[in-house]
N, CA, C and O atoms as a GROMACS GRO file, in nm:
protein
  492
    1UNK      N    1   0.882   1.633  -3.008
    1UNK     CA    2   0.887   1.554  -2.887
    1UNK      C    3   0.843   1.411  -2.918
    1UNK      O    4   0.752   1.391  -2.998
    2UNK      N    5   0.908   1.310  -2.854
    2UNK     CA    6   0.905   1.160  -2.872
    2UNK      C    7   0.788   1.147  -2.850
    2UNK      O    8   0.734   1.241  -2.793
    3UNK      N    9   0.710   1.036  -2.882
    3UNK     CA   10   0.590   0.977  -2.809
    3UNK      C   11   0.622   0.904  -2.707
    3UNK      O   12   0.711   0.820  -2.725
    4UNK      N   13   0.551   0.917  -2.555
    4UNK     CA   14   0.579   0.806  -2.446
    4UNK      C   15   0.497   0.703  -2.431
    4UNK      O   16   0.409   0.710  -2.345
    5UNK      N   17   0.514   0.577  -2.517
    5UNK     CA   18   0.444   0.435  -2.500
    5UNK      C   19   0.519   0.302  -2.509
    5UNK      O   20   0.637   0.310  -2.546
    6UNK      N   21   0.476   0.200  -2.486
    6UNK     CA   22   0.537   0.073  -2.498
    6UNK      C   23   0.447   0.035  -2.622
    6UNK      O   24   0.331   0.066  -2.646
    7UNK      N   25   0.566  -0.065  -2.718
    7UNK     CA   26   0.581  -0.126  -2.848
    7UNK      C   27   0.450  -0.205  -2.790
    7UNK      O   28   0.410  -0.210  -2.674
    8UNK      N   29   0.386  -0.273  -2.924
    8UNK     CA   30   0.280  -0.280  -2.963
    8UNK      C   31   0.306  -0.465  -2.941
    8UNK      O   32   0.210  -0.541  -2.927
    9UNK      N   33   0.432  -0.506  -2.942
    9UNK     CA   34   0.428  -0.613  -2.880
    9UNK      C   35   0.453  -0.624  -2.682
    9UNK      O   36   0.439  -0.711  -2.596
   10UNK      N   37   0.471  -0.562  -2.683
   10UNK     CA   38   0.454  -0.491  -2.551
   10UNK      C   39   0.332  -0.483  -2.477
   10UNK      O   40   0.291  -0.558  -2.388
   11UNK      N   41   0.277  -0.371  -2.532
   11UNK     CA   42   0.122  -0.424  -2.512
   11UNK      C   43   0.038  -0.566  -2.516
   11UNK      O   44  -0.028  -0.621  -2.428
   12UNK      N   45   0.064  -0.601  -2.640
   12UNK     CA   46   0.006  -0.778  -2.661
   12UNK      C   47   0.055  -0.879  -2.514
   12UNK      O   48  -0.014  -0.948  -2.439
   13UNK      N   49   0.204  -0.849  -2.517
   13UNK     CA   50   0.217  -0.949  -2.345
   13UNK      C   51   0.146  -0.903  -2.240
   13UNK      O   52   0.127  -0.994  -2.160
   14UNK      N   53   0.082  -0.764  -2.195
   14UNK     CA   54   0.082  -0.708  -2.100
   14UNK      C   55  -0.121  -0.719  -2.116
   14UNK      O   56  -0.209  -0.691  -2.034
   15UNK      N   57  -0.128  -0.771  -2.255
   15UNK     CA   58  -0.280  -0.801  -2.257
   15UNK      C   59  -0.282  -0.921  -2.258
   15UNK      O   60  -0.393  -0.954  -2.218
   16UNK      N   61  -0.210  -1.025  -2.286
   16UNK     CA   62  -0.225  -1.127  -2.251
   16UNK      C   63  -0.252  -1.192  -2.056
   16UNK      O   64  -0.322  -1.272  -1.993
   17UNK      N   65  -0.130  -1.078  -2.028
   17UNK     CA   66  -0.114  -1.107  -1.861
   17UNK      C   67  -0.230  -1.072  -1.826
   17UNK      O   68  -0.270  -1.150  -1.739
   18UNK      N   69  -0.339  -0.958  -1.859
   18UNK     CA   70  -0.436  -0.908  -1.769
   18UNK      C   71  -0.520  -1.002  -1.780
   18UNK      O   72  -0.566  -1.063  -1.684
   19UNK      N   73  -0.554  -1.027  -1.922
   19UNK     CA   74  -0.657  -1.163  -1.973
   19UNK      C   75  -0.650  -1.281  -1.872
   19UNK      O   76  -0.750  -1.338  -1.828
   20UNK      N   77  -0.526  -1.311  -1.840
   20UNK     CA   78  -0.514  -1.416  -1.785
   20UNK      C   79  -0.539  -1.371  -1.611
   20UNK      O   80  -0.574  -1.466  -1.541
   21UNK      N   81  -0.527  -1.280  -1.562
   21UNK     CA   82  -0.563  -1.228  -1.458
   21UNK      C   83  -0.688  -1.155  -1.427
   21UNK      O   84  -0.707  -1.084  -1.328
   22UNK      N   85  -0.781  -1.183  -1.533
   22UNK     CA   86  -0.929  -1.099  -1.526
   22UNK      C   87  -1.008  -1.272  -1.520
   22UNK      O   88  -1.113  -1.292  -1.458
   23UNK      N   89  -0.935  -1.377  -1.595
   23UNK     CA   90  -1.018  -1.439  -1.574
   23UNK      C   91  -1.041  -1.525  -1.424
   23UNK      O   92  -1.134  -1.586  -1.370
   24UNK      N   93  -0.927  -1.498  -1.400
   24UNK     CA   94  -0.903  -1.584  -1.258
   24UNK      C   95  -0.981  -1.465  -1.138
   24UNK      O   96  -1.045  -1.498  -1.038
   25UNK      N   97  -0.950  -1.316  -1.188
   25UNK     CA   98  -1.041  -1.237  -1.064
   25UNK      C   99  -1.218  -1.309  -1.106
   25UNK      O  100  -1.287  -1.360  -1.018
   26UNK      N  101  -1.256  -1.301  -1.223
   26UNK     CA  102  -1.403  -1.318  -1.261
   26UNK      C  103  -1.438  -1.493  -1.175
   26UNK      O  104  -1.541  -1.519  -1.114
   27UNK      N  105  -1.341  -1.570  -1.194
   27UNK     CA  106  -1.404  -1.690  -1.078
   27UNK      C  107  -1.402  -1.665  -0.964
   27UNK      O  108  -1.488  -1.702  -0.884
   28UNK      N  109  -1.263  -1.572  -0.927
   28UNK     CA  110  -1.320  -1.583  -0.811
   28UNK      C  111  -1.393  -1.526  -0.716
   28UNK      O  112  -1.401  -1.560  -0.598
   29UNK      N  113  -1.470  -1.401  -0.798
   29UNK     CA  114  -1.600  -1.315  -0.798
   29UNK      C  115  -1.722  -1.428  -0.788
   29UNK      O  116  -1.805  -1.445  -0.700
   30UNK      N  117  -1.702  -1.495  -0.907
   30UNK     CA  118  -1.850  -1.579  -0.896
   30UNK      C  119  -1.807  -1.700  -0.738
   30UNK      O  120  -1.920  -1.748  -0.724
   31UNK      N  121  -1.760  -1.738  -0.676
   31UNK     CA  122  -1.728  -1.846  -0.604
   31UNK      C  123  -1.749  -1.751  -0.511
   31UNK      O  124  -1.843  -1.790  -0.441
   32UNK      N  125  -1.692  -1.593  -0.454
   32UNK     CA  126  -1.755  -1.507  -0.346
   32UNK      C  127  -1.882  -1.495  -0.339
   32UNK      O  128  -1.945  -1.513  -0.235
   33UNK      N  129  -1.938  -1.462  -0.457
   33UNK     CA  130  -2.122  -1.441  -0.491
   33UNK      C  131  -2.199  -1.619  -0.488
   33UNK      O  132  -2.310  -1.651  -0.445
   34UNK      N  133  -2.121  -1.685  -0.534
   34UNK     CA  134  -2.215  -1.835  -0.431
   34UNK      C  135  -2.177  -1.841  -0.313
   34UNK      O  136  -2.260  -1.903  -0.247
   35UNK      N  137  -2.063  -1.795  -0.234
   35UNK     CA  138  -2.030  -1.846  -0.086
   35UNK      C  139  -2.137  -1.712  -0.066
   35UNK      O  140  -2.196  -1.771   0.024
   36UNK      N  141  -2.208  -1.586  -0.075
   36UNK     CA  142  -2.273  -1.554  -0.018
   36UNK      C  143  -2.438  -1.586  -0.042
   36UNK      O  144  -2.518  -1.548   0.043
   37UNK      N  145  -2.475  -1.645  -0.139
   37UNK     CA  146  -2.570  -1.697  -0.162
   37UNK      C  147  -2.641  -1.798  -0.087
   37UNK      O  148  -2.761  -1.828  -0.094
   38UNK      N  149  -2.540  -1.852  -0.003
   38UNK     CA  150  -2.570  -1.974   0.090
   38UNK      C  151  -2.596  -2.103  -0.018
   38UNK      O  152  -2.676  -2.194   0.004
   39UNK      N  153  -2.518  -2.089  -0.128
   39UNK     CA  154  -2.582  -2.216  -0.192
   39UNK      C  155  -2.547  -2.366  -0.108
   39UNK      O  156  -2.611  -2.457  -0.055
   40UNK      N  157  -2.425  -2.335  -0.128
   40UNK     CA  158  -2.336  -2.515  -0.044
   40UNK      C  159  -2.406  -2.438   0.094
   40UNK      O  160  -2.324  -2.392   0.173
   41UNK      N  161  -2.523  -2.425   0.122
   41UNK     CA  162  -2.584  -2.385   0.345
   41UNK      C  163  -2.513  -2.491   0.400
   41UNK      O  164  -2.508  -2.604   0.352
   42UNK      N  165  -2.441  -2.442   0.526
   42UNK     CA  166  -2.380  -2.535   0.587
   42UNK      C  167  -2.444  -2.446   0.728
   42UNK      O  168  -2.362  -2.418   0.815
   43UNK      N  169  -2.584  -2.406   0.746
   43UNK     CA  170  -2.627  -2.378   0.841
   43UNK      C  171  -2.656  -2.448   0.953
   43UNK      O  172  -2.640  -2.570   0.949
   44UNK      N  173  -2.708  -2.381   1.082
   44UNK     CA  174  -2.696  -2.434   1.186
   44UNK      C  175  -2.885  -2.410   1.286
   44UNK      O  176  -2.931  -2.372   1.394
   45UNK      N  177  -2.921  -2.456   1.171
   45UNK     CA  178  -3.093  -2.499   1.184
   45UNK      C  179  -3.088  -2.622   1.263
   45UNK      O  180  -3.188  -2.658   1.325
   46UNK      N  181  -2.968  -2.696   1.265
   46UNK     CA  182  -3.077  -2.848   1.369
   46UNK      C  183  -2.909  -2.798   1.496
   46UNK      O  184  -2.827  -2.890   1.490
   47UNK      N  185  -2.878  -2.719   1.561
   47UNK     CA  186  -2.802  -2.703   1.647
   47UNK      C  187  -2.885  -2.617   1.802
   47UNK      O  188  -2.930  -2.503   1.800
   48UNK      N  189  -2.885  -2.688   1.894
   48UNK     CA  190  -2.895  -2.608   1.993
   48UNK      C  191  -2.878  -2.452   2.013
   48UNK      O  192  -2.776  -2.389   1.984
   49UNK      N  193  -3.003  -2.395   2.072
   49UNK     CA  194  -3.007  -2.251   2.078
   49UNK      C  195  -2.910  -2.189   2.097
   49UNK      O  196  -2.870  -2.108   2.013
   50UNK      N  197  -2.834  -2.214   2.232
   50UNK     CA  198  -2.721  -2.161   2.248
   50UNK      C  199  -2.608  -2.126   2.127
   50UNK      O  200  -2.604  -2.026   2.056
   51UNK      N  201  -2.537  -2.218   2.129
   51UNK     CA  202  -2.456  -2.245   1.989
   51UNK      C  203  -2.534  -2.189   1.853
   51UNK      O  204  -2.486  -2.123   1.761
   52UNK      N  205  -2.605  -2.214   1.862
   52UNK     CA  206  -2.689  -2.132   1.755
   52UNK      C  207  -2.664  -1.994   1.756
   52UNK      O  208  -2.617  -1.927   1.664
   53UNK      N  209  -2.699  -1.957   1.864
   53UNK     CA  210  -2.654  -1.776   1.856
   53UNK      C  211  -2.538  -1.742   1.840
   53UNK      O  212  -2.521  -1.626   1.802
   54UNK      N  213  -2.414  -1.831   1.864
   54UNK     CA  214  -2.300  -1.764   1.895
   54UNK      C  215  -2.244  -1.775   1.702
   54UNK      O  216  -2.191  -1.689   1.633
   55UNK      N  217  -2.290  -1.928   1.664
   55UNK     CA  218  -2.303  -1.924   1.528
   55UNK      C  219  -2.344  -1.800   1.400
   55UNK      O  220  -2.271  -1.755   1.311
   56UNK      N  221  -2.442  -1.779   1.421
   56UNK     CA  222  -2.563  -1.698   1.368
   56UNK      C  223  -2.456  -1.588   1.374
   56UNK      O  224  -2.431  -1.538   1.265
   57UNK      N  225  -2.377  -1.535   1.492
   57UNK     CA  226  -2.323  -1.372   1.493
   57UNK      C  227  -2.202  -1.405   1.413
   57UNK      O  228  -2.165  -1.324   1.328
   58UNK      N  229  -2.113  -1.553   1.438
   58UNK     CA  230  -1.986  -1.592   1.324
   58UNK      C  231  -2.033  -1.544   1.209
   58UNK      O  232  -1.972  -1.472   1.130
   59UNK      N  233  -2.150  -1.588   1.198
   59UNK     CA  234  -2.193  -1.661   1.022
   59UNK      C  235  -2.198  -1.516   1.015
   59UNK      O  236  -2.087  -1.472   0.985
   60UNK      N  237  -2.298  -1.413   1.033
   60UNK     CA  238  -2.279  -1.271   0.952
   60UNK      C  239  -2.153  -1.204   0.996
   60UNK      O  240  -2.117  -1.146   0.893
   61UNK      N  241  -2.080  -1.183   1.074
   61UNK     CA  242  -1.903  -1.181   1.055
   61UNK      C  243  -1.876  -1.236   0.930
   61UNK      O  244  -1.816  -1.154   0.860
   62UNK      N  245  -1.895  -1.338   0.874
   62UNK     CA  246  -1.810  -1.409   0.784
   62UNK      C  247  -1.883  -1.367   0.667
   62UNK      O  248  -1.813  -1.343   0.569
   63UNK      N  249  -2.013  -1.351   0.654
   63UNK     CA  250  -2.063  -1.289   0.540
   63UNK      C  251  -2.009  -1.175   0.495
   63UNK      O  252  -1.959  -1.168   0.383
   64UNK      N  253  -2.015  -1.039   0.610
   64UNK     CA  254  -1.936  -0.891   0.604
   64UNK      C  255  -1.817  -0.947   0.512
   64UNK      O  256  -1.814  -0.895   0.400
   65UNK      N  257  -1.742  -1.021   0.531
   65UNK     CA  258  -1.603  -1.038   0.547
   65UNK      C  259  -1.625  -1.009   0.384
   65UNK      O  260  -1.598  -0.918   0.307
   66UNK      N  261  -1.699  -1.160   0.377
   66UNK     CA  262  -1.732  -1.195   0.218
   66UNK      C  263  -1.715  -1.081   0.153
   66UNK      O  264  -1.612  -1.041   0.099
   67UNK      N  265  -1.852  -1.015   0.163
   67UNK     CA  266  -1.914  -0.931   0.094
   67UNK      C  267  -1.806  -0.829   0.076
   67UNK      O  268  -1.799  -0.764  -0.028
   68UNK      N  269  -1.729  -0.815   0.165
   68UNK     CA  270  -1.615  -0.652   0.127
   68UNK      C  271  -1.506  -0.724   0.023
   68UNK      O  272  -1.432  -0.657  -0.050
   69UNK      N  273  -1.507  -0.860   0.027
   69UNK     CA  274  -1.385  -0.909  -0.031
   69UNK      C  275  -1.414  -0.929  -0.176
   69UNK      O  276  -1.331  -0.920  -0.266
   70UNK      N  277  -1.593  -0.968  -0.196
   70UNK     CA  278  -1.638  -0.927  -0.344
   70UNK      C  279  -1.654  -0.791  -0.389
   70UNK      O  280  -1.651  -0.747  -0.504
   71UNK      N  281  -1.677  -0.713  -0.248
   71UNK     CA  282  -1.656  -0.539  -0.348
   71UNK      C  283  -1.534  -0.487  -0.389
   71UNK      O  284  -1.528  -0.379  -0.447
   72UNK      N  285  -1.444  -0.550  -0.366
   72UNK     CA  286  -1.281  -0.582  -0.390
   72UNK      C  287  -1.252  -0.609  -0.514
   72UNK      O  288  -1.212  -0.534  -0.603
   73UNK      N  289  -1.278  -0.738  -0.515
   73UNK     CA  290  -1.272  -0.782  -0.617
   73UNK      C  291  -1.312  -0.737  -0.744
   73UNK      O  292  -1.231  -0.737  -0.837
   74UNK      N  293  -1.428  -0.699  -0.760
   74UNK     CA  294  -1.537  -0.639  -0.812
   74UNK      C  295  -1.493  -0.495  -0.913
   74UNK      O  296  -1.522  -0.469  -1.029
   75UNK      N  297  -1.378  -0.390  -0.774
   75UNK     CA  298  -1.301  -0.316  -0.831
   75UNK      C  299  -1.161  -0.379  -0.888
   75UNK      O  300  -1.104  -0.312  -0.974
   76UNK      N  301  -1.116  -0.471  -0.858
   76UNK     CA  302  -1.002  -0.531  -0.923
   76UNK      C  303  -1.025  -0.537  -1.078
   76UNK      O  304  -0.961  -0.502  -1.177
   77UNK      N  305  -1.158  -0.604  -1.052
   77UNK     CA  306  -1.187  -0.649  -1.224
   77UNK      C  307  -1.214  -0.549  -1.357
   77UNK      O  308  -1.202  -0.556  -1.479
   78UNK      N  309  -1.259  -0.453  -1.256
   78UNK     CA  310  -1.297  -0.302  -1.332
   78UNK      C  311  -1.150  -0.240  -1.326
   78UNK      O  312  -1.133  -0.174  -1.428
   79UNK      N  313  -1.075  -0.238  -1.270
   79UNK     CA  314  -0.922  -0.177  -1.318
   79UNK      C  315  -0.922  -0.276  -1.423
   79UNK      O  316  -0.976  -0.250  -1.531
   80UNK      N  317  -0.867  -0.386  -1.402
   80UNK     CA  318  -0.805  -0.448  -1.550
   80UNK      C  319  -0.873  -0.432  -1.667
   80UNK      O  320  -0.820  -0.407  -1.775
   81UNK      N  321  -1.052  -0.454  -1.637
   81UNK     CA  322  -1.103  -0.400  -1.776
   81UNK      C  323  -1.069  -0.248  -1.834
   81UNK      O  324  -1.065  -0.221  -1.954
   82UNK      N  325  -1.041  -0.140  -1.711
   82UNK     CA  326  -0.980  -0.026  -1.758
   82UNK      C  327  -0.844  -0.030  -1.830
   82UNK      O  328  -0.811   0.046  -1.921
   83UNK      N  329  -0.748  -0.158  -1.758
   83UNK     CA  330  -0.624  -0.130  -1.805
   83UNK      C  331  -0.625  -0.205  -1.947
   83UNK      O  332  -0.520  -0.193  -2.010
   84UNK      N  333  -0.735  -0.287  -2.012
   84UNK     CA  334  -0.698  -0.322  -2.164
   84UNK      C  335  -0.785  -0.190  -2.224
   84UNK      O  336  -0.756  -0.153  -2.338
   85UNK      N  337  -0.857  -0.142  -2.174
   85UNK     CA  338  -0.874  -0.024  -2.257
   85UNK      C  339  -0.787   0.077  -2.334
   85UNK      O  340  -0.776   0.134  -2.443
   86UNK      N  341  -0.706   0.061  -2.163
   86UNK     CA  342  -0.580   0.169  -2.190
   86UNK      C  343  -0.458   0.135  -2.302
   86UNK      O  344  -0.385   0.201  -2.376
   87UNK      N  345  -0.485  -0.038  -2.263
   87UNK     CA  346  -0.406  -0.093  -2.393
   87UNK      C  347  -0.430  -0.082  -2.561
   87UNK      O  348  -0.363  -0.095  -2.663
   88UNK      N  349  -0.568  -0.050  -2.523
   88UNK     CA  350  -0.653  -0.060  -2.685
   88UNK      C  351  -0.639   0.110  -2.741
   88UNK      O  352  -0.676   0.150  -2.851
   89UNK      N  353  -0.585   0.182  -2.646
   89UNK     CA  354  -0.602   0.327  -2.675
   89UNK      C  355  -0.426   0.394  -2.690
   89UNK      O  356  -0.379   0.500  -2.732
   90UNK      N  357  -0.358   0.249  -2.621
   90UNK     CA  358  -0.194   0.254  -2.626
   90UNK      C  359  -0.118   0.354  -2.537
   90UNK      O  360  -0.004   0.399  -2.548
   91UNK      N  361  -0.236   0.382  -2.426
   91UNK     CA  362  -0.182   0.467  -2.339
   91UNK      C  363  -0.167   0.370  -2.172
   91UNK      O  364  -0.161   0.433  -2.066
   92UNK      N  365  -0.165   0.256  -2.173
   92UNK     CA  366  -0.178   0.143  -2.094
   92UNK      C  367   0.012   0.155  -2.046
   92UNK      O  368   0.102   0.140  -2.128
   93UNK      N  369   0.027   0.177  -1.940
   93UNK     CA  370   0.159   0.188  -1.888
   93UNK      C  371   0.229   0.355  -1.910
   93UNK      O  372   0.352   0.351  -1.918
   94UNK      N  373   0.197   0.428  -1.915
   94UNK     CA  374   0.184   0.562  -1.930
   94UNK      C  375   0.188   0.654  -1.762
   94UNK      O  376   0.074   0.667  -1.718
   95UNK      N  377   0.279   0.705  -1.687
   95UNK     CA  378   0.226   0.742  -1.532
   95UNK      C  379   0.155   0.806  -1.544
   95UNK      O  380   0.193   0.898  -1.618
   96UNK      N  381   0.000   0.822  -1.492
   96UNK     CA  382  -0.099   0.992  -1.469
   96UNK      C  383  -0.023   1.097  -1.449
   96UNK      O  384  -0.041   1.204  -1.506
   97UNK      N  385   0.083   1.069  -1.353
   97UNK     CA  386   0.102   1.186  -1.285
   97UNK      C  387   0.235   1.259  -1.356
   97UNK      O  388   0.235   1.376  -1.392
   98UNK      N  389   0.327   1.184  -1.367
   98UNK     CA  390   0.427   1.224  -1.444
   98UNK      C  391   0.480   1.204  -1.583
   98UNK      O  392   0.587   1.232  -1.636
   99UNK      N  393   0.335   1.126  -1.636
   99UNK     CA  394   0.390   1.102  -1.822
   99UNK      C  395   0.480   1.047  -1.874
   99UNK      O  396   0.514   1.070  -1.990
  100UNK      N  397   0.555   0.935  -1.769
  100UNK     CA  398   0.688   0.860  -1.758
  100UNK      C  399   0.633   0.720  -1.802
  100UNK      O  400   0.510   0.709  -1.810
  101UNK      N  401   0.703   0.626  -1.828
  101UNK     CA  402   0.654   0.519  -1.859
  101UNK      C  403   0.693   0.447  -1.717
  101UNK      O  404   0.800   0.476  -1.663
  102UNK      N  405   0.599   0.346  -1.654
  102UNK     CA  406   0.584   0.250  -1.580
  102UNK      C  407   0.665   0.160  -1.616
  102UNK      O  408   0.655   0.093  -1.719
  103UNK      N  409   0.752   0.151  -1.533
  103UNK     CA  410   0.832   0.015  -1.568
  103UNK      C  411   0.806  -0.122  -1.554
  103UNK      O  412   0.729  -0.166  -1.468
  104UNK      N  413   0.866  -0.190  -1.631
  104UNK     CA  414   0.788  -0.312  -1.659
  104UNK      C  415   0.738  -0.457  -1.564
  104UNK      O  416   0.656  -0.549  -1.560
  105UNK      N  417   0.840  -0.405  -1.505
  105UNK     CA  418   0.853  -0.512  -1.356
  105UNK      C  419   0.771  -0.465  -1.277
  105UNK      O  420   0.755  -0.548  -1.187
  106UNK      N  421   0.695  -0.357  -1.259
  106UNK     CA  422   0.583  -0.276  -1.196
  106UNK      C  423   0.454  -0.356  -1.260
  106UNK      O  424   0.372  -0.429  -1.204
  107UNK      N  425   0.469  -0.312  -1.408
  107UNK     CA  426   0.333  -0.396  -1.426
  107UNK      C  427   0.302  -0.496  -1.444
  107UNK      O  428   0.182  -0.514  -1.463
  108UNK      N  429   0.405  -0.624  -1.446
  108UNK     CA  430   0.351  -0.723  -1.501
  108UNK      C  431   0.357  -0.807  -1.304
  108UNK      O  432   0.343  -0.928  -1.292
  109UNK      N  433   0.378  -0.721  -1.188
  109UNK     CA  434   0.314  -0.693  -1.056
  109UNK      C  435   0.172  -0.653  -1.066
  109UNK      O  436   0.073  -0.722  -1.039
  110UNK      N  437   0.176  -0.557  -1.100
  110UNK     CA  438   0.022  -0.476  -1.071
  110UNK      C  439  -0.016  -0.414  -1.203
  110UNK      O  440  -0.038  -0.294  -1.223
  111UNK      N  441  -0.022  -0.527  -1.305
  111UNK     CA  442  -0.061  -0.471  -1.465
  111UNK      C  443  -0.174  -0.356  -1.466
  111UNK      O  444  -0.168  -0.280  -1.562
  112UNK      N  445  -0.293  -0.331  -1.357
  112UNK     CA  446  -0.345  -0.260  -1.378
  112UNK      C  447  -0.310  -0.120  -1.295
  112UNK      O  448  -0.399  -0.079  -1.220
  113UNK      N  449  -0.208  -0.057  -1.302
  113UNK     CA  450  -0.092   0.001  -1.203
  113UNK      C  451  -0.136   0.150  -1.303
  113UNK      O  452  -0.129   0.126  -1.424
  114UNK      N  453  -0.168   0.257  -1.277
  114UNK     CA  454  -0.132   0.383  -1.335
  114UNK      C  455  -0.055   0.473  -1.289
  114UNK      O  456  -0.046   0.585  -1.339
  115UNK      N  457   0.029   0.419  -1.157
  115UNK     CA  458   0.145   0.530  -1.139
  115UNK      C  459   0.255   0.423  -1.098
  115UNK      O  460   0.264   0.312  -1.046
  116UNK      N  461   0.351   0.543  -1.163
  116UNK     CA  462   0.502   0.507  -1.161
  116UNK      C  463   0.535   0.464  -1.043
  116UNK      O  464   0.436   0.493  -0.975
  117UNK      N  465   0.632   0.397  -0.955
  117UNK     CA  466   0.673   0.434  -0.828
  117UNK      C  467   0.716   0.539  -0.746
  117UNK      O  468   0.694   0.552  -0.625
  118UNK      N  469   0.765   0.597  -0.807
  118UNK     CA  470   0.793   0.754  -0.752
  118UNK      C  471   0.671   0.820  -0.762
  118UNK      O  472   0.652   0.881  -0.657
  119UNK      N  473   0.579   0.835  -0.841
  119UNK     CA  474   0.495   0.898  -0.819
  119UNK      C  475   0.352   0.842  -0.681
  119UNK      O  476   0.290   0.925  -0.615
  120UNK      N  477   0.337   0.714  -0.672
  120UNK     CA  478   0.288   0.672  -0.608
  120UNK      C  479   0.377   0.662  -0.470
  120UNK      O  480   0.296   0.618  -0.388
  121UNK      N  481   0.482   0.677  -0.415
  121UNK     CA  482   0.534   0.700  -0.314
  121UNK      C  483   0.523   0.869  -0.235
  121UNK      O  484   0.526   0.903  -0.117
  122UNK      N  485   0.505   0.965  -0.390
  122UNK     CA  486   0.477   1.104  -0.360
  122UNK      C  487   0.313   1.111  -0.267
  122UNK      O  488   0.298   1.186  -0.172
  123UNK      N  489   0.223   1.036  -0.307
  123UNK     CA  490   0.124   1.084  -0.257
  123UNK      C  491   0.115   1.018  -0.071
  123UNK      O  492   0.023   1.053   0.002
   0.00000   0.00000   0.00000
């Protein structure tokens, strides 16, 4: 029986793409983790009480928001570090479910992708 993987230059583009897409998730992880830090405070300490409160309930709305959009992220970055693993182990584009190869226009969409389309439409 054949082996099911993509050529080894194959891999190299498809590690290049993640590289280039891990580094852009990793800024914009750190730029979520200062917007929740309050570093740039654009608080509302010299504003009237009123407005103040209605502020105060925006501002943690917008923190939540933050914060789910860095635990997001957070898993984004941990797939792609999974998917050069998968590259380093040459099983990177491989379906879980059906042992088919991922087609290519799939991953260089969602490089860190472990199911085929058909299989991800099954569940």
């Amino acid at each position: 029986m054949a082996e099911v993987r993509y050529s080894d230059e194959d891999l190299k583009e498809f590690e290049e793409l993640i590289l280039v897409k891990l580094a852009q998730a990793k800024t914009d992880l750190a730029e979520l983790k200062q917007s929740l830090s309050h570093a740039s405070d654009n608080s509302t300490e010299d504003t009237s009480p009123t407005f103040k409160m209605m502020e105060d309930g925006s501002e943690t709305m917008s923190r939540e928001e933050t914060a789910q959009l860095a635990s997001r992220q957070e898993k984004f970055i941990e797939s792609l570090e999974n998917a050069l693993i998968r590259i380093k182990n040459k099983t990177y584009g491989v379906c879980r479910v059906t042992g088919k190869l991922i087609r290519k226009e799939r991953l260089r969409l969602v490089p860190h992708a472990t199911l085929s389309i058909d299989a991800k439409n099954q569940q």
